[in-house]
DOROKE-925326 format. One line per field, with one value per residue (C-alpha): y, z, x negated. Coordinates in steps of 0.02 Angstrom, whole numbers, plus 50000, padded with zeros to 5 digits. Example, Ala and Ser with C-alpha at 12.3 -4.5 7.8 and 13.67 -1.06 7.14 Angstrom:
BEGIN
yy (49775  49947) $
zz (50390  50357) $
xx (49385  49316) $
This chain:
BEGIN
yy (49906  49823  49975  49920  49972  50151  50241  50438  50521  50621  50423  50392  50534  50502  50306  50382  50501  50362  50268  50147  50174  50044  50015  49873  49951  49804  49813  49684  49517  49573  49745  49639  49519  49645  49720  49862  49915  50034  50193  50375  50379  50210  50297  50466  50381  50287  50435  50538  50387  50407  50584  50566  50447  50262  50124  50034  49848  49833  49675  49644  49565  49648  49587  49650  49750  49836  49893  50057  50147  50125  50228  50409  50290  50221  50041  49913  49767  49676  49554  49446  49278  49253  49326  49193  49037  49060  49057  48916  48989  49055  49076  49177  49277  49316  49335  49485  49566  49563  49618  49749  49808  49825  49925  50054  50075  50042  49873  49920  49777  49763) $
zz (52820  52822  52864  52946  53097  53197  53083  53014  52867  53008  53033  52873  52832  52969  52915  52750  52820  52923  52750  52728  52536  52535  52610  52614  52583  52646  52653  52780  52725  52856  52732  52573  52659  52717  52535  52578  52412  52367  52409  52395  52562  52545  52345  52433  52580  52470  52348  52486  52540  52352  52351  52508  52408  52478  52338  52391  52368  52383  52442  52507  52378  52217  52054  51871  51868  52022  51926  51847  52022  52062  51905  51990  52131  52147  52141  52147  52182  52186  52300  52220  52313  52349  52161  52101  52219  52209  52021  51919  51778  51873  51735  51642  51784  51780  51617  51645  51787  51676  51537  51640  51693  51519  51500  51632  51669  51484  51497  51619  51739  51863) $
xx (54304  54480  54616  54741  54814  54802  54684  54672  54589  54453  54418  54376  54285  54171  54186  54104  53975  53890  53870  54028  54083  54208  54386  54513  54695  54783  54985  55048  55152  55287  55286  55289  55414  55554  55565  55444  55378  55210  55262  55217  55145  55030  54977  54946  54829  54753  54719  54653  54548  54493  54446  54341  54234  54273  54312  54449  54505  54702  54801  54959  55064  55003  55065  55017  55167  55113  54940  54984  55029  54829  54791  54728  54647  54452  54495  54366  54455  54641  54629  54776  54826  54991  55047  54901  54938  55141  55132  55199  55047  54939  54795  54943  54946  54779  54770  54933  54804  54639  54751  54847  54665  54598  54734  54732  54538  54505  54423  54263  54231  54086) $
């Protein structure tokens, strides 16, 4: 499921009771365009979103540097395109996520 929009945690608690056990935590290019950073209220959703018990995949602009504020959070995938298709290495940059990954979630990959 692909959150975006008008959506509440009773949502996706029921969202997870009917069997869904995976979420897309997208933050909008308008967001990422006016200078709107991660913040505390997108990590505490998300966290909440975590201890319910849905995975989430995160997009919106994420770079390797932006990694380490996913650490308490049940991340199963960075969706990465813009950070990847804008860069002028872009297999460095992938190398800085898998190595950023390594890092925080101590190397486990699915």
């Amino acid at each position: 499921i692909e959150l975006f929009g008008n959506w509440t945690l009773d949502d996706a608690r029921d969202w997870h009771r009917i069997g869904v056990r995976q979420a897309i935590y997208h933050r909008g290019r308008d967001a990422q365009a006016s200078g709107q950073q991660w913040g505390e209220a997108d990590l505490a959703r998300m966290k909440a979103l975590s201890d319910i018990g849905l995975e989430l995949s995160i997009t919106g602009g994420i770079t390797p540097a932006d990694l380490p504020l996913f650490k308490e959070i049940r991340v199963k995938a960075f969706i990465a395109g813009r950070a990847l298709a804008g860069a002028a290495n872009p297999a460095q940059v992938a190398g800085d996520f898998h190595a950023q990954i390594d890092s925080i979630w101590g190397g486990k990959r699915a």
